[in-house]
N, C-alpha and C positions, 0 to 999 in steps of 0.2 A: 504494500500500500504506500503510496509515494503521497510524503507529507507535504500538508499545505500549511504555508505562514500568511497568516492576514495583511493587506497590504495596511496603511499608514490609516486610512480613512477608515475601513472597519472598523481598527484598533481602537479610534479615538471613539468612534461610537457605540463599540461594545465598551468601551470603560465610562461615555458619558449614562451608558445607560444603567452600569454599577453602582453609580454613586462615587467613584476614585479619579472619574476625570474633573473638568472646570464648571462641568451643572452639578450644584449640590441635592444631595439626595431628598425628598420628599419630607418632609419637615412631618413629624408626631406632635400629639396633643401636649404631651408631659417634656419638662425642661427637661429629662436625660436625653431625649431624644437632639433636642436643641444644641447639648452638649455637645453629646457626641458625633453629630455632623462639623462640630466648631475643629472637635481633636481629630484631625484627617491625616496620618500619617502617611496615606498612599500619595496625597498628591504632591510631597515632595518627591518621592520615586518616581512617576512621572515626570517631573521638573530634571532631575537625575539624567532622567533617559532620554529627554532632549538635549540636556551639555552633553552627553556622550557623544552623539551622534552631530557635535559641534556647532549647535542653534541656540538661539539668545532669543526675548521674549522682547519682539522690538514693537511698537505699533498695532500692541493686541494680538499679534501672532507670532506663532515662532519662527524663525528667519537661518537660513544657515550662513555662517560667518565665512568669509574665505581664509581669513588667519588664524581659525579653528581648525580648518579642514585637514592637516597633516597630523593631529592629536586624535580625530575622532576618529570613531568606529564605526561599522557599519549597522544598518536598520538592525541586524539580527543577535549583533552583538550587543549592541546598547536594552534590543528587549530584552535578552537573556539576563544578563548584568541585573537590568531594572526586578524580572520579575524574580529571581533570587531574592534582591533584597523584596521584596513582599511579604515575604513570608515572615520578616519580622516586623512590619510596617504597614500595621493594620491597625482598627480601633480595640480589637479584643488583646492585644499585645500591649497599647498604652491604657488598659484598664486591667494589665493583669497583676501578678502578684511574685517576682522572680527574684531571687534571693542573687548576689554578687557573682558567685559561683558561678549560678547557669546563666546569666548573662554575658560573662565573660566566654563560657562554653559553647553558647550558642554561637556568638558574635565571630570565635576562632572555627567556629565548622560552617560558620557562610563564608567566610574566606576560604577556607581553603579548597572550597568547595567553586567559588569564583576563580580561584588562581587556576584550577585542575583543569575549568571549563576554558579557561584565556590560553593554557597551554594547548589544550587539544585541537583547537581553534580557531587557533589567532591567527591563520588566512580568511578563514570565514569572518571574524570577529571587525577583521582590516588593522592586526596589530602590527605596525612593524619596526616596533622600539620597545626596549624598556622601560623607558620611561613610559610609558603607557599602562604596561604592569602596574609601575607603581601609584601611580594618577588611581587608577580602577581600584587598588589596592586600600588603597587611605580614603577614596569613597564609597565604597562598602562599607569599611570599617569604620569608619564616623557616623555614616547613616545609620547604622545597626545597633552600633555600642548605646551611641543617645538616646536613639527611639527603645529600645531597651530598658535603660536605664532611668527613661523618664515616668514611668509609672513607680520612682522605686521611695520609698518613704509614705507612698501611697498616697498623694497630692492628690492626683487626676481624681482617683477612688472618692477620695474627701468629699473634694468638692462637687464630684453628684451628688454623692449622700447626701452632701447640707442642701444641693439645691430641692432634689426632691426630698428632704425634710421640710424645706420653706414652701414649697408648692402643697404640699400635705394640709401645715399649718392655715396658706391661705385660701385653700378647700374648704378647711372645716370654720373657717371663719364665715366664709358666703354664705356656707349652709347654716350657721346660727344664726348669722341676719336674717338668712328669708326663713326660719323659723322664727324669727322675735317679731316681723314684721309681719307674719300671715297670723301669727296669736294677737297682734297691738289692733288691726283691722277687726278682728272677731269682736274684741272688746270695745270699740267706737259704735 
């Protein structure tokens, strides 16, 4: 079965129709939902895989640079790259719960797991420097480590909790008014 890769145009509208491209997802009734459209980890990875591929975000669209063009990689490379890191750079990742350890573990097995794919590749990828290794190398590993590391003290967590505890609170506040106010009627 001879694989097929989505050209550029599909791509962006299977991911606007995800929710991970530039249309944000469907907005819910409750502040978590509000949130966690705000905490969008994917659409850096996207952003990601347009520098690879040596485009800048000039006049509302992305542009390909000509003094980019000997650093970047190609369509297949920069998806590949990008959709690795996904898998740490989601919304269930910056609400999770990961101890130093597996952060750090995680963060060294998407590397090297990026480095394996850039070796096996890297005509397909369009590598043909080192320095490109390393370019791919430190952005993997910055996007992974942070996005990782940023649910860690439990901030992200918190701050739903407290919102939908304040949302809760002014729930049950509405509902005491229009009960104070359908008993004050009864009594006039």
């Amino acid at each position: 079965m001879e694989e097929r890769y989505m050209d550029e145009r599909e791509y962006e509208q299977a991911m606007m129709g995800s929710g991970m491209g530039s249309v944000p997802m469907p907005s819910m009734r409750d502040g978590k939902a509000d949130l966690l459209e705000k905490i969008n980890p994917t659409a850096i990875v996207e952003e990601i895989r347009q520098r690879l591929m040596g485009r800048e975000f000039i006049n509302g669209e992305w542009v390909i640079v000509q003094e980019l063009s000997d650093r970047a990689l190609t369509k297949k490379g920069a998806f590949d790259i990008a959709n690795l890191m996904l898998s740490a750079s989601s919304q269930n990742v910056s609400i999770s719960k990961l101890d130093d350890k597996d952060i750090r573990n995680r963060t060294m097995n998407i590397l090297k797991t990026a480095m394996r794919m850039c070796l096996k590749n890297w005509k397909e990828y369009g590598i043909t420097g080192t320095d490109q290794f390393f370019f791919i190398k430190e952005t993997v590993v910055s996007n992974t480590f942070i996005t990782l590391k940023q649910p860690e003290g439990e901030g992200i967590r918190k701050l739903i909790m407290g919102t939908i505890a304040e949302q809760n609170i002014k729930s049950e506040a509405r509902e005491q008014r229009g009960g104070f106010s359908l008993l004050s009627k009864k009594w006039k």
